[in-house]
Structure formats: C-alpha cells, structure tokens
N, CA, C and O of each residue as an XYZ file, in Angstrom:
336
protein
N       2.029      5.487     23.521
C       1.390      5.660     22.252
C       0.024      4.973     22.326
O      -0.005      3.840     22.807
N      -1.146      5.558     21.887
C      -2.281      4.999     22.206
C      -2.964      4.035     20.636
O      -2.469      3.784     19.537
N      -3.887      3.824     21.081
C      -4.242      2.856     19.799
C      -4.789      3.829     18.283
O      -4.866      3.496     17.101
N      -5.052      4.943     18.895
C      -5.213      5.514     17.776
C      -4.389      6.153     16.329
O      -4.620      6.418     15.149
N      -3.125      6.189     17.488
C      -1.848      6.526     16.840
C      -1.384      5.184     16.523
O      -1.028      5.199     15.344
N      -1.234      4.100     17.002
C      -0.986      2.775     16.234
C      -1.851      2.009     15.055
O      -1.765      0.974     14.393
N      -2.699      3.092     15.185
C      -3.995      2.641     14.155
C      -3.872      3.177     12.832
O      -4.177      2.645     11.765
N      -3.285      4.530     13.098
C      -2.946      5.687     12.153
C      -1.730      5.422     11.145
O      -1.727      5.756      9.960
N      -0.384      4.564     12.028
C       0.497      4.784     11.543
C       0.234      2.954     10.494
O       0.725      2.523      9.451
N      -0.657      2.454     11.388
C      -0.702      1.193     10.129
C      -1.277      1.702      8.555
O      -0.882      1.319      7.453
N      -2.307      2.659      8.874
C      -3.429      3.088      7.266
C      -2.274      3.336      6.829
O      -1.697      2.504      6.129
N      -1.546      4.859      7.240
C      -0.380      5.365      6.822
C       0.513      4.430      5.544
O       0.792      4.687      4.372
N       0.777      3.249      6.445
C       2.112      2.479      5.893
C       1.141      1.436      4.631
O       1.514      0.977      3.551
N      -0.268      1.341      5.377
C      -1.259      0.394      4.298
C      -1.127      1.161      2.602
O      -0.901      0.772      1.456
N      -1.386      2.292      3.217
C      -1.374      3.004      1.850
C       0.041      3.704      1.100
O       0.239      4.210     -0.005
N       0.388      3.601      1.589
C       1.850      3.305      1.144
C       2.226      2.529      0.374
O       2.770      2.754     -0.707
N       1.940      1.406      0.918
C       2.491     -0.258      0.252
C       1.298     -0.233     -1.117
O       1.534     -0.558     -2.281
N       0.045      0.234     -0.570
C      -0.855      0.213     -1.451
C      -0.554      0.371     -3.146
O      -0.765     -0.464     -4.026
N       0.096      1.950     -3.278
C       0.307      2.743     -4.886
C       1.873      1.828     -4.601
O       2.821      2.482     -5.036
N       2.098      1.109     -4.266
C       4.022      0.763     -4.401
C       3.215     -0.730     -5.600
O       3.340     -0.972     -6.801
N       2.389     -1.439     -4.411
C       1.866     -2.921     -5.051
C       0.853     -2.658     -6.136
O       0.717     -3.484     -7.038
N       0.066     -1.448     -6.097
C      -1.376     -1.473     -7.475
C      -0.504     -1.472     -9.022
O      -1.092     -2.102     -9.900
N       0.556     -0.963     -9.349
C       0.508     -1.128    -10.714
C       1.568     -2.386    -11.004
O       2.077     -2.494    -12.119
N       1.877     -3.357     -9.901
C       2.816     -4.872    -10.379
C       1.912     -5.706    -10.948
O       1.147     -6.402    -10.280
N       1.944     -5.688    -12.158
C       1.889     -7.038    -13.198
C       0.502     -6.797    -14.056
O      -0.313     -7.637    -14.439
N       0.506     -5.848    -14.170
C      -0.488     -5.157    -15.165
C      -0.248     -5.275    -16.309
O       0.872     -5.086    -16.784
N      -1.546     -5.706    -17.143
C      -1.248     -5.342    -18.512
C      -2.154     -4.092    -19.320
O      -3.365     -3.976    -19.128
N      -1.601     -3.439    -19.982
C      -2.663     -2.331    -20.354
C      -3.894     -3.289    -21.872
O      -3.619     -4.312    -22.500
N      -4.818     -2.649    -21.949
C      -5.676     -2.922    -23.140
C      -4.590     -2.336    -24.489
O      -4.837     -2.880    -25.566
N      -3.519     -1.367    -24.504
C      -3.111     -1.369    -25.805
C      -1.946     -2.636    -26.123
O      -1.646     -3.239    -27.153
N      -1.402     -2.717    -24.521
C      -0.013     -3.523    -24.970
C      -1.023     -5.218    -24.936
O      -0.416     -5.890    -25.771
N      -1.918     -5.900    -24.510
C      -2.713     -6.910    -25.020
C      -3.356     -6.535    -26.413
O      -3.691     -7.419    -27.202
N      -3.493     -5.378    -26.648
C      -3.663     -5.768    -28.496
C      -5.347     -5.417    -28.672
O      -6.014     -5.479    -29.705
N      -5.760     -5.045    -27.353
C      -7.705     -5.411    -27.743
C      -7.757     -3.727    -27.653
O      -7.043     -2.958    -27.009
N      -9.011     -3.436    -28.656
C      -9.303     -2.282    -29.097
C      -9.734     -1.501    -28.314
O     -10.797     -2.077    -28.085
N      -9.767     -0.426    -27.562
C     -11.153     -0.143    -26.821
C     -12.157      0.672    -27.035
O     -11.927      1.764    -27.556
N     -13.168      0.387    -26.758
C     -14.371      1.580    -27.747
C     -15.053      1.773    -25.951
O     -14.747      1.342    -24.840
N     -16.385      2.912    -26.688
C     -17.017      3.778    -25.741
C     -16.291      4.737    -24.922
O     -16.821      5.001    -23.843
N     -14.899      5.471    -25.274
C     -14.330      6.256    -24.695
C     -13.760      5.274    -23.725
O     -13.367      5.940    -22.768
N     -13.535      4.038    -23.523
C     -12.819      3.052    -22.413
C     -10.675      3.812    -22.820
O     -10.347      4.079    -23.976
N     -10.126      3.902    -22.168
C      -8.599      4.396    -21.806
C      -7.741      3.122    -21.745
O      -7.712      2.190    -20.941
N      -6.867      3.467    -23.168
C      -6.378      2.201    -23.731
C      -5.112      1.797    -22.797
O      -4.505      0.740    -22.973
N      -4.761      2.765    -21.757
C      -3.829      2.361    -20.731
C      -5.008      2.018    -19.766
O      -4.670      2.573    -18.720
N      -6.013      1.505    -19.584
C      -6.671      0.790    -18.293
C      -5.849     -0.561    -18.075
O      -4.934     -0.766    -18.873
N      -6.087     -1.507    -17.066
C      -5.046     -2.652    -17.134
C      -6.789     -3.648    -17.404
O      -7.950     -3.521    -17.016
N      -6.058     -4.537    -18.229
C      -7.081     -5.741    -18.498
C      -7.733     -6.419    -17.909
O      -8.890     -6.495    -18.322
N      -7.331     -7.344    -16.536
C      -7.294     -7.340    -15.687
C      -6.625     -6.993    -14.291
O      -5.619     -7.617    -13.955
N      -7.093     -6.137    -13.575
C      -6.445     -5.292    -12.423
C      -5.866     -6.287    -10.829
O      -5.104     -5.959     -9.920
N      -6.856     -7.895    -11.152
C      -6.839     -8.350     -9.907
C      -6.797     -7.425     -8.309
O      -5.894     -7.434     -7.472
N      -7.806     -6.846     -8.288
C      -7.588     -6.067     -6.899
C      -7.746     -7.169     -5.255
O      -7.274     -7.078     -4.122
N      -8.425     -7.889     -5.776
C      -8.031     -8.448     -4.551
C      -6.746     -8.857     -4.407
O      -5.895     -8.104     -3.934
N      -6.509     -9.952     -4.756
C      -5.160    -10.137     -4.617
C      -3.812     -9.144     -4.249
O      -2.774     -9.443     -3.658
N      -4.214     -7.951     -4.791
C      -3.198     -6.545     -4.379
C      -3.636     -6.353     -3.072
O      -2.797     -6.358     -2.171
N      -4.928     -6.168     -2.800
C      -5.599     -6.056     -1.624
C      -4.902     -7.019     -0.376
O      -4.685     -6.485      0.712
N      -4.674     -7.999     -0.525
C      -4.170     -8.527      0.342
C      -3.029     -8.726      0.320
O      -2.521     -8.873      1.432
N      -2.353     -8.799     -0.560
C      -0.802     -8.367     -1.021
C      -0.156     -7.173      0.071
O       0.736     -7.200      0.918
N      -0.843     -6.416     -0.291
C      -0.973     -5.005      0.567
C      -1.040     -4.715      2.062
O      -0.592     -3.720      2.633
N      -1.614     -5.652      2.544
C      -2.061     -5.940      3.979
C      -1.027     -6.858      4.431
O      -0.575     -6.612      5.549
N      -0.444     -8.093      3.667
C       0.876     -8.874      4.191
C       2.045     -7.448      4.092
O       2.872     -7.214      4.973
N       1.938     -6.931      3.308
C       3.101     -6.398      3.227
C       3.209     -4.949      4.150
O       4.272     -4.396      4.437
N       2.072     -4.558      4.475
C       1.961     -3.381      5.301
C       2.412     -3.952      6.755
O       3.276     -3.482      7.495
N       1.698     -4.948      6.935
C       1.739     -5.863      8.038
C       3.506     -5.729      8.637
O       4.008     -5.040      9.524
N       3.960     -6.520      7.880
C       5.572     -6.830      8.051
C       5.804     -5.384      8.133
O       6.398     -5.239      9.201
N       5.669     -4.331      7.626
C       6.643     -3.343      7.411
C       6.288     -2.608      8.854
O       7.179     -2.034      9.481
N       4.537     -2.682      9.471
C       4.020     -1.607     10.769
C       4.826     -2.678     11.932
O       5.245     -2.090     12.929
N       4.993     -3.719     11.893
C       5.894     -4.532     12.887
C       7.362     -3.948     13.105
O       7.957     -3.690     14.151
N       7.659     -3.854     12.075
C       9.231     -3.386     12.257
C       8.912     -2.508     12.800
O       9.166     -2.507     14.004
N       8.139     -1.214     12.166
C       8.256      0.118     12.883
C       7.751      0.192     14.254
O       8.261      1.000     15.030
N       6.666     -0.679     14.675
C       6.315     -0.787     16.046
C       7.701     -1.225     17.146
O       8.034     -0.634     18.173
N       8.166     -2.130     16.684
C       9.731     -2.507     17.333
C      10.526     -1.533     17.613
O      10.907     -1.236     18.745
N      10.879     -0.870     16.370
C      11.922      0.203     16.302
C      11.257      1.513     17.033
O      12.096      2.413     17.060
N      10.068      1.890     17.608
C       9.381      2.645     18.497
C       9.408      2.275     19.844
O       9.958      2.969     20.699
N       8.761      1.066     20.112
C       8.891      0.651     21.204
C      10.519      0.506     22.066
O      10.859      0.746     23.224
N      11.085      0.118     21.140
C      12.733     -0.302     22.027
C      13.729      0.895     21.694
O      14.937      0.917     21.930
N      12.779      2.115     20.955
C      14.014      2.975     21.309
C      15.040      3.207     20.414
O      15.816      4.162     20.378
N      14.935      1.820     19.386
C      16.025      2.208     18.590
C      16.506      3.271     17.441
O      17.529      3.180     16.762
N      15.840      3.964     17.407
C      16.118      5.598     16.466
C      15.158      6.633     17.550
O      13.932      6.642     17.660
N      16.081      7.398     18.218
C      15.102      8.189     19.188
C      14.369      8.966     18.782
O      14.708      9.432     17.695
N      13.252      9.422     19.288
C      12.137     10.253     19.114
C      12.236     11.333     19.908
O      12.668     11.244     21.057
N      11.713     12.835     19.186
C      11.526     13.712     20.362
C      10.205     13.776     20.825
O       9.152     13.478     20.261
N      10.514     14.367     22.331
C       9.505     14.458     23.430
C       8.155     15.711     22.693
O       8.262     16.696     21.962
N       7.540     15.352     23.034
C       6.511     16.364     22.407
C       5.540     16.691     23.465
O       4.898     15.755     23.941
N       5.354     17.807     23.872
C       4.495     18.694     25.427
C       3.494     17.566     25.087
O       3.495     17.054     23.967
N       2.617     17.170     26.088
C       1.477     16.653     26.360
C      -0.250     17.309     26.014
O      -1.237     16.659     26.356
C-alpha cells in the first residue's frame, strides 16, 4: 500500500470523525434565548468552537486510521487481490 493510499484512507476517516464531532455541544441562538436579526439562522450555534473540534477530530481520526492500519497490515479481515 503506498503513501498515497495511506494518505487517502486517513482524510477519509478525518472526515468522518469530522460531521460525527461538529455538532457535540452546541448551542443554537434560539435555545440561548438571543434574537437574531439581519437574516442571521436562529439554529446557527452561538459559539461553534471549531478549533477545538478541529483537533478533537484529528485525536480521534488518529486512533481510529491506527486501528485500521493494523487490521490491514496483519491481515486480520482479508482483503481481495486486485490486478495491478
């Protein structure tokens, strides 16, 4: 497996974890109570903290492309052969 395909299957799993971790611990502008004007979308979250998801995201992609690198490398759920 070359690095490009190990490169691929991390974004893959990054973004994955990504929409699983973006909407934990949100609050919307209606359920905090504040009004919103200029056409602002009263389900936006108040504060979104993206970094913190951001890296949330990256520990957790992290742990999850390890396992799957393991479970590739040693074989343990076989793969089929695919022509060259």
């Amino acid at each position: 497996m070359g690095p490009l395909t190990i490169t691929a299957i991390f974004i893959i799993i990054w973004w994955t974890a990504f929409f699983v971790v973006l909407p934990l611990g949100n609050q919307s502008h209606r359920e905090a109570g504040i009004e919103t004007t200029d056409g602002g979308d009263p389900g936006a979250p108040v504060k979104p903290n993206l970094k913190k998801k951001l890296l949330t995201t990256t520990y957790i992609a992290a742990g999850i492309w390890v396992l799957v690198m393991i479970i590739i490398q040693f074989g343990l759920i076989p793969l089929p052969e695919f022509p060259s």
